[in-house]
Each structure stands twice: as structure tokens, then as C-alpha cells.
KEMITOR-381625 format. One record per residue (C-alpha): residue number from 1; residue in three letters; x, y negated, z negated. Coordinates in pm, 1 decimal. Layout:
{vomi NUM, ALA, {X, Y, Z}} ...
***
This chain:
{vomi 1, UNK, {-3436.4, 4088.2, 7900.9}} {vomi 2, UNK, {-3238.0, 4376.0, 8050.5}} {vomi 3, UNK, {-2970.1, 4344.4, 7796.9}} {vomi 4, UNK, {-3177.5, 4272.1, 7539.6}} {vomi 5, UNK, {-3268.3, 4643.4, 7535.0}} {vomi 6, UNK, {-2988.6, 4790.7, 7629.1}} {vomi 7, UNK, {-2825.7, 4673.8, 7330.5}} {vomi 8, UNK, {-2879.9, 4800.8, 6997.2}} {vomi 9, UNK, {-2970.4, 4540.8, 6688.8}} {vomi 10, UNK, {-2616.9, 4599.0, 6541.2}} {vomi 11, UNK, {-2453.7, 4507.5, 6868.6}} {vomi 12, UNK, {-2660.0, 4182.8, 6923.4}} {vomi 13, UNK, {-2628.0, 4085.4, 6570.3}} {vomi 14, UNK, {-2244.9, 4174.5, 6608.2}} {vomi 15, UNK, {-2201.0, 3969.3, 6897.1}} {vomi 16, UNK, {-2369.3, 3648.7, 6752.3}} {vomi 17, UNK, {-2182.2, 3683.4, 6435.1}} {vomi 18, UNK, {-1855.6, 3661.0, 6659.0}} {vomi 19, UNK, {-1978.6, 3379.5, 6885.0}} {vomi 20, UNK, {-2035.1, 3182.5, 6541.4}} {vomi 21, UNK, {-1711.3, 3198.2, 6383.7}} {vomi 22, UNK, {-1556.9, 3145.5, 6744.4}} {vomi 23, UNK, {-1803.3, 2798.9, 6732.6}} {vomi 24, UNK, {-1675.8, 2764.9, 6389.2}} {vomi 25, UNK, {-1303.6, 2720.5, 6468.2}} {vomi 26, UNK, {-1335.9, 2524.8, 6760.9}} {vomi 27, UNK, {-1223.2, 2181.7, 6789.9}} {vomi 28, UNK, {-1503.2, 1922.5, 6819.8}} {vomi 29, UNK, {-1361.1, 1794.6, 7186.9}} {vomi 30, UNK, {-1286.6, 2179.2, 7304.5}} {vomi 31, UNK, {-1409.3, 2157.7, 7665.3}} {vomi 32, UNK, {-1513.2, 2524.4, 7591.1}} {vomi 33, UNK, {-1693.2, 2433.2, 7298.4}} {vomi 34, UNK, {-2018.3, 2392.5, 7541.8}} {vomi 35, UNK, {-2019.0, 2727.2, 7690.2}} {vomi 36, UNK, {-1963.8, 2881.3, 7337.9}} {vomi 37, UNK, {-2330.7, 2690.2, 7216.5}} {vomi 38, UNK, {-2496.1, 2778.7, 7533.5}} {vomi 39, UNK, {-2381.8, 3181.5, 7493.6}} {vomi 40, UNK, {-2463.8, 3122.5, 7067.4}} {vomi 41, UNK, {-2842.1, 2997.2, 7197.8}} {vomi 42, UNK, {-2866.6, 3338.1, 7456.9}} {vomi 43, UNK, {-2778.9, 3533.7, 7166.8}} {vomi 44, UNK, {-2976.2, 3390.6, 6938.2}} {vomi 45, UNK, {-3315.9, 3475.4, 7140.8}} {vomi 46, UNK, {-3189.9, 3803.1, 7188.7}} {vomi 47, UNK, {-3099.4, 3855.6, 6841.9}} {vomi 48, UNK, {-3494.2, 3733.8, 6804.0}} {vomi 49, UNK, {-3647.2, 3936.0, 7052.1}} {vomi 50, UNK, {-3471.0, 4226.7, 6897.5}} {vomi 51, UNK, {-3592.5, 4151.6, 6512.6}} {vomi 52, UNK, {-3922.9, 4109.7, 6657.5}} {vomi 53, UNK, {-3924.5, 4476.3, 6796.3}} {vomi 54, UNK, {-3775.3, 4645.0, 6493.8}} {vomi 55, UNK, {-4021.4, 4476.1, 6306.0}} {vomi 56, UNK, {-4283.7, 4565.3, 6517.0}} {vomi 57, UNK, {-4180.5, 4908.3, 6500.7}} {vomi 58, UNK, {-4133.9, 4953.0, 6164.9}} {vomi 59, UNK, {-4512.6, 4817.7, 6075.7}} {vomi 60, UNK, {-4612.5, 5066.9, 6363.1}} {vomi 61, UNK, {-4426.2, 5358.9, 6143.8}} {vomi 62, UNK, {-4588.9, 5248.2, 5811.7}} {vomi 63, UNK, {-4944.0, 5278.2, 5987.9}} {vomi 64, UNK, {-4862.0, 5582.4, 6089.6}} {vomi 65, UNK, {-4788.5, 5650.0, 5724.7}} {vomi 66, UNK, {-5074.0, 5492.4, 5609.4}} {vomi 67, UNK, {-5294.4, 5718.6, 5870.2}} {vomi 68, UNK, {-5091.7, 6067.8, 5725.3}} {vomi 69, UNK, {-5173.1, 5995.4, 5381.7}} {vomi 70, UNK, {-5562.8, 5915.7, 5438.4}} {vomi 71, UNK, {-5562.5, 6247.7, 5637.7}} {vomi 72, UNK, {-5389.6, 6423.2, 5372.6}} {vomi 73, UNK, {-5626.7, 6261.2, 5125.8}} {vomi 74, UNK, {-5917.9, 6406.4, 5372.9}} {vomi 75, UNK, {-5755.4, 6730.2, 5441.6}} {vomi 76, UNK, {-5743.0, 6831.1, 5033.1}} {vomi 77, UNK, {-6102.6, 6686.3, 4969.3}} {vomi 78, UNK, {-6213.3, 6927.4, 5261.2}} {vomi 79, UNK, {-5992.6, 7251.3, 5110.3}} {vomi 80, UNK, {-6165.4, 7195.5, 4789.3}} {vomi 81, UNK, {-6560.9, 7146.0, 4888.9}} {vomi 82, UNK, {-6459.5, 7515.9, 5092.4}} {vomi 83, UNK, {-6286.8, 7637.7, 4795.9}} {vomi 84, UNK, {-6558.2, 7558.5, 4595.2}} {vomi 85, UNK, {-6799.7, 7700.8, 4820.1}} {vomi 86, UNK, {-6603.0, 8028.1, 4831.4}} {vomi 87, UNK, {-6579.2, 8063.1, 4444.0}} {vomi 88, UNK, {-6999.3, 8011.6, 4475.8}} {vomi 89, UNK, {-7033.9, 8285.0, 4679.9}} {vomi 90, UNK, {-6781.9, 8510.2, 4507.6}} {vomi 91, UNK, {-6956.1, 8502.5, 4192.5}} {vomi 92, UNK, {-7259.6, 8519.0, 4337.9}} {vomi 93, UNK, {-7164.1, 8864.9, 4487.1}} {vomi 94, UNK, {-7012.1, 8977.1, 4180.0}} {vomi 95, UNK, {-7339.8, 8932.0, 3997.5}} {vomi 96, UNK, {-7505.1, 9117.6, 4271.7}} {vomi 97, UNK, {-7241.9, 9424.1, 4230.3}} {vomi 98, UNK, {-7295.5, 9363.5, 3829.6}} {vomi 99, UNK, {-7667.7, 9430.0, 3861.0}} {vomi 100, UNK, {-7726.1, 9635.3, 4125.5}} {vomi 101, UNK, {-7436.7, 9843.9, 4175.0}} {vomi 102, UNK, {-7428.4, 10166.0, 3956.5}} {vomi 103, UNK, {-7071.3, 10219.8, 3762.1}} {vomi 104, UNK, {-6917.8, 10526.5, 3949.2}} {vomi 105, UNK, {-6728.9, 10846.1, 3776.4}} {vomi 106, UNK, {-6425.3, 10712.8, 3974.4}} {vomi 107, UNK, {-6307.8, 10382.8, 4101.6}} {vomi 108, UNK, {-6487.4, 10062.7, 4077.5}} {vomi 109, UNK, {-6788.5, 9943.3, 4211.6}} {vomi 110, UNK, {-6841.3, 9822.5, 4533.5}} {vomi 111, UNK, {-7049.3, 9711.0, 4856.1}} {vomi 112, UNK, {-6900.3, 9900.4, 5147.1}} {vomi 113, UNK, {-6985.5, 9715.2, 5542.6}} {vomi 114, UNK, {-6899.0, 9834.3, 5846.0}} {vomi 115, UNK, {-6566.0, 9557.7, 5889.0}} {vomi 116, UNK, {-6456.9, 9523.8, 5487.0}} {vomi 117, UNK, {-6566.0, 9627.7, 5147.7}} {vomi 118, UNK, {-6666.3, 9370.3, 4862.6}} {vomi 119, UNK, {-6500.5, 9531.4, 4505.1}} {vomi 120, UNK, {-6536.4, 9409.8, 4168.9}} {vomi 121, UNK, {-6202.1, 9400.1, 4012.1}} {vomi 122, UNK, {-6116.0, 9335.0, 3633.1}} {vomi 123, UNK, {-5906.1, 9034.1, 3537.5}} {vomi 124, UNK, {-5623.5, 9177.9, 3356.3}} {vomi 125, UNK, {-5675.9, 9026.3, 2941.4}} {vomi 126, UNK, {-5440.5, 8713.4, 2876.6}} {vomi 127, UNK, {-5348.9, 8505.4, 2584.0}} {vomi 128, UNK, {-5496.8, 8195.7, 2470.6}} {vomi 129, UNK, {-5312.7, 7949.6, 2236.9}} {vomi 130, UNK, {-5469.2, 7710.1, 2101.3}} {vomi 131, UNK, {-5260.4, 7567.5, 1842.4}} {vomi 132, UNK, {-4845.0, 7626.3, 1948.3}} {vomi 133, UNK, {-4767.2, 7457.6, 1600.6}} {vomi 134, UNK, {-4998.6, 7747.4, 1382.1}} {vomi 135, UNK, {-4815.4, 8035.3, 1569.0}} {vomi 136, UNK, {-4534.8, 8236.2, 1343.2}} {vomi 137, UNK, {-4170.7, 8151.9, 1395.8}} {vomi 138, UNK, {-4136.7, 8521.4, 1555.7}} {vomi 139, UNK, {-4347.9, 8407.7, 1827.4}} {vomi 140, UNK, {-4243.6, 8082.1, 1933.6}} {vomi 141, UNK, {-3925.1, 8004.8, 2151.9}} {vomi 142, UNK, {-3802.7, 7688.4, 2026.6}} {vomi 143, UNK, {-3619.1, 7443.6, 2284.6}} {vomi 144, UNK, {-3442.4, 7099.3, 2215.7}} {vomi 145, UNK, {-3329.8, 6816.7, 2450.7}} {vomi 146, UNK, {-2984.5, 6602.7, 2355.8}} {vomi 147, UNK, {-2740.4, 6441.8, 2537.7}} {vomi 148, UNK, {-2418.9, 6616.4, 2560.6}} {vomi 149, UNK, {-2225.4, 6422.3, 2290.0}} {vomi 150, UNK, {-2485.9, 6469.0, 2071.4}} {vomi 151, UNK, {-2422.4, 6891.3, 2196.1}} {vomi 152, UNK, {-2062.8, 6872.4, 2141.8}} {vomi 153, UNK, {-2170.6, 6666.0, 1743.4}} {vomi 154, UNK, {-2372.0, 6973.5, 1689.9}} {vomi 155, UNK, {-2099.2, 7224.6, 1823.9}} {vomi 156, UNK, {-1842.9, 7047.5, 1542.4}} {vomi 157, UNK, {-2123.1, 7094.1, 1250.9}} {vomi 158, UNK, {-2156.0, 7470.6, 1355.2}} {vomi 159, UNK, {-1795.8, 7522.3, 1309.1}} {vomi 160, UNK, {-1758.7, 7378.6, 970.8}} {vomi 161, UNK, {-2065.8, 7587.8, 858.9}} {vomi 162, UNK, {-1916.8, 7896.4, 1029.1}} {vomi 163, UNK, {-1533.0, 7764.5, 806.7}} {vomi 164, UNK, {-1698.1, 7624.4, 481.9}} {vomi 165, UNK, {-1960.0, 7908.3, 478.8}} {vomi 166, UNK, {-2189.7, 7636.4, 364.1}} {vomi 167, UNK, {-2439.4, 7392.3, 535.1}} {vomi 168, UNK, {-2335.5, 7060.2, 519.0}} {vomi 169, UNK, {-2534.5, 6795.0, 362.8}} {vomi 170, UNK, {-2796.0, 6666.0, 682.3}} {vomi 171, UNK, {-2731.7, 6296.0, 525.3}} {vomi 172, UNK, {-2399.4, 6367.1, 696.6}} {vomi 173, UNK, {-2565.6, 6494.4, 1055.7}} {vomi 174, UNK, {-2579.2, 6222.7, 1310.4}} {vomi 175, UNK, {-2903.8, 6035.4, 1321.3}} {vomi 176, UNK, {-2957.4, 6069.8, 1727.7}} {vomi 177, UNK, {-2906.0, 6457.6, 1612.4}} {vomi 178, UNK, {-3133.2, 6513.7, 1365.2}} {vomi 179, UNK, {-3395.7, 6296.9, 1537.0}} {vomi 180, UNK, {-3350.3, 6583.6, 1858.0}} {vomi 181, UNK, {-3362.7, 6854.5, 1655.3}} {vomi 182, UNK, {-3677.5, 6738.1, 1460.7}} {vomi 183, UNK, {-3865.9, 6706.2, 1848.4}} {vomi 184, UNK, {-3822.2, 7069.2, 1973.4}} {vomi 185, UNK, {-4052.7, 7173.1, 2272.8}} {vomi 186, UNK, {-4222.6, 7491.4, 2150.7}} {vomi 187, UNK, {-4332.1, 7765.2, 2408.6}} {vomi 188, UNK, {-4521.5, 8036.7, 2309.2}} {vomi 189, UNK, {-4425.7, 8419.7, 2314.3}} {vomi 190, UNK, {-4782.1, 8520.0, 2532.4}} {vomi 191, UNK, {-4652.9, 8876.9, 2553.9}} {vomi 192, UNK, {-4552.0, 8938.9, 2269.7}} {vomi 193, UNK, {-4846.2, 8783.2, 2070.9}} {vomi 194, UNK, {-5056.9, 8966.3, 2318.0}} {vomi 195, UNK, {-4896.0, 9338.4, 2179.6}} {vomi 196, UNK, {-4912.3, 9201.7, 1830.2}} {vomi 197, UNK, {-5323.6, 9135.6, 1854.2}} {vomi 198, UNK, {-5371.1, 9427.9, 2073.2}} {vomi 199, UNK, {-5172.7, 9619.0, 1757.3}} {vomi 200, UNK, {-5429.9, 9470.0, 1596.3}} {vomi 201, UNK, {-5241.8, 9211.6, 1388.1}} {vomi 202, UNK, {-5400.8, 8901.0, 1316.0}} {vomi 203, UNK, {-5176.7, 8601.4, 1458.3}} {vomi 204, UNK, {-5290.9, 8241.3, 1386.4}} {vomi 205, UNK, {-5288.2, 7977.6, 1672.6}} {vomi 206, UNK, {-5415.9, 8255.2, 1888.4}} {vomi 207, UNK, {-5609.9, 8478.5, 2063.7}} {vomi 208, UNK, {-5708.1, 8753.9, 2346.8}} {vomi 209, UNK, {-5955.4, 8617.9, 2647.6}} {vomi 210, UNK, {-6068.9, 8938.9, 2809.1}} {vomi 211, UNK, {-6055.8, 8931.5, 3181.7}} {vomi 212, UNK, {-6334.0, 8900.7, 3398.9}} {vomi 213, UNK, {-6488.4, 9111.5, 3694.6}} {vomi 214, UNK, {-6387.9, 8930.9, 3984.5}} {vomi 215, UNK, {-6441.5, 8980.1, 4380.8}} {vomi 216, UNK, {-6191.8, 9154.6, 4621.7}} {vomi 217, UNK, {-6282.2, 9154.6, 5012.6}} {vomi 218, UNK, {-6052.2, 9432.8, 5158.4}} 
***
């Protein structure tokens, strides 16, 4: 049993391996052929024992596994009852400030204590899109996905247009290519459609959300 854990599974397994293919190329009448079976069968149940406790060990480990993720699980069910209590609260004391706070000459409104100060803050106004596809070209980064043979393909057509100063036929484009450039991923320009409406320019797919008072505790 000593041995058993003294040695590592590689060892034991190494060992029996070696005992085997001695067994194996021994003579039926070798007088050591005996001694060889009776080592192979010592092996063997140490070769068992030690399976048995990297087996056991390994189901320990997934338990433990098992055990992390439920607490995780736990743990971000817990964060968002108190995070949802907190937002409660915060616009609860934000109405208070709304309604029974005077606006000042200077500053913001706010409900000083003696260890912090509750402030309304504004939200700063962002950009709402809600249709990518109605926005105008000048607002819209366009980006495409192909493999890089298809890139290189595209490379080659860009260089005749740029030698025949003419666009080549897109019958004559490769059919991978044209199918990647017909599936761009469209991102919208917030900024700049935010300065365009705030211009006052009318841009479709879009529009301004004004921010909202929210609570600071300082």
C-alpha cells in the first residue's frame, strides 16, 4: 500500500506495461516466467488502487465544480434583488428631490446630511436608432466579413478598376464575394447623428432620448 502511493499513475501504469511485454516474450517453460505473473498480478492491483483514487478524485473536483457554479448562480441572483432594491430607492429619492427640492440659481438640487449629500444629476442626451437600415449612407459605417482569398479576389478587382478606369461587369465578381459584400454589418454614426438632430436636421432611423435626472450619493 506504501508504494502504491508513493508512485505516481504514470509510473505504475509504466511499470505494468513493461512487466507485460517482458511476460510477452517469455518462453512458455521460462522458470522465471512465474515470478514475472506474480509481479504482473502486484501491479495490476496497484495499477487498480491507483485508477480508483484518480477517479475518486476527479468526481470529488467536478463536485466541487458543481458546488462553484450553484454559488455563482446564488451569488448573481443575490447582486440583482440588491441592485434592484438600490435602483427602488434611488428613484424614489429622486422623486423626492423632484418635488420637494426648489431649483437653485446655481448648482443642482440636492439633500445635504451630516455624512453625504444625495444630488440629482442629468443624464447626458443619447441617440436612439431604431432602424440601422433607414439611416443615410453618411451616417452608417459599413463593415464586411470574408475570408482572406476572397480579400486578396477583391484586392485584384480593385486594381483593374483603378487600370481599366471602369467597373467590371459583377457577373464576373466571384460568387462567395458578392454574397459578403451583399451581408455588411452596419454600425451607426451615434455622434454624428446626434450633432446632425441637435443642428436640427431631420435624420430617419433616428432619434434624441433626453437624459434623465438621476441620483448621486457623494
Amino acid at each position: 500500500m506504501s508504494e502504491t502511493k508513493e508512485l505516481t499513475l504514470y509510473q505504475i501504469e509504466d511499470d505494468l506495461r513493461a512487466l507485460l511485454d517482458t511476460e510477452e516474450g517469455m518462453e512458455p517453460d521460462d522458470e522465471n516466467r512465474l515470478q514475472i505473473l506474480r509481479e504482473i498480478a502486484e501491479k495490476s492491483q496497484q495499477a487498480i488502487e491507483k485508477r480508483d483514487n484518480v477517479i475518486r478524485f476527479l468526481r470529488h473536483l467536478e463536485m466541487q465544480l458543481e458546488a462553484v457554479d450553484r454559488e455563482i448562480e446564488r451569488l448573481k441572483s443575490l447582486k440583482q434583488s440588491w441592485l434592484a432594491g438600490k435602483e427602488k430607492v434611488e428613484r424614489y429619492v429622486a422623486k423626492v428631490i423632484e418635488e420637494c427640492v426648489p431649483e437653485p440659481k446655481r448648482g443642482q438640487r440636492k439633500l445635504e446630511g451630516t455624512v453625504g449629500v444625495l444630488t440629482l444629476r442629468k443624464a447626458p442626451d443619447r441617440v436612439e436608432v431604431t432602424d440601422v437600415a433607414a439611416l443615410p449612407d453618411a451616417y452608417v459605417d459599413v463593415t464586411i466579413t470574408m475570408r482572406g482569398t476572397i480579400y486578396k479576389k477583391l484586392l485584384q478587382q480593385v486594381d483593374f478598376v483603378c487600370e481599366e478606369t471602369e467597373m467590371p461587369d459583377v457577373k464576373t465578381l466571384d460568387r462567395e464575394m458578392y454574397a459578403a459584400l451583399r451581408e455588411p454589418k452596419l454600425q451607426p454614426r451615434k455622434r454624428d447623428v446626434k450633432q446632425a438632430i441637435q443642428r436640427g436636421e431631420e435624420i430617419p432611423g433616428a432619434d434624441i432620448v433626453f437624459g434623465e435626472n438621476r441620483l448621486v450619493v457623494r
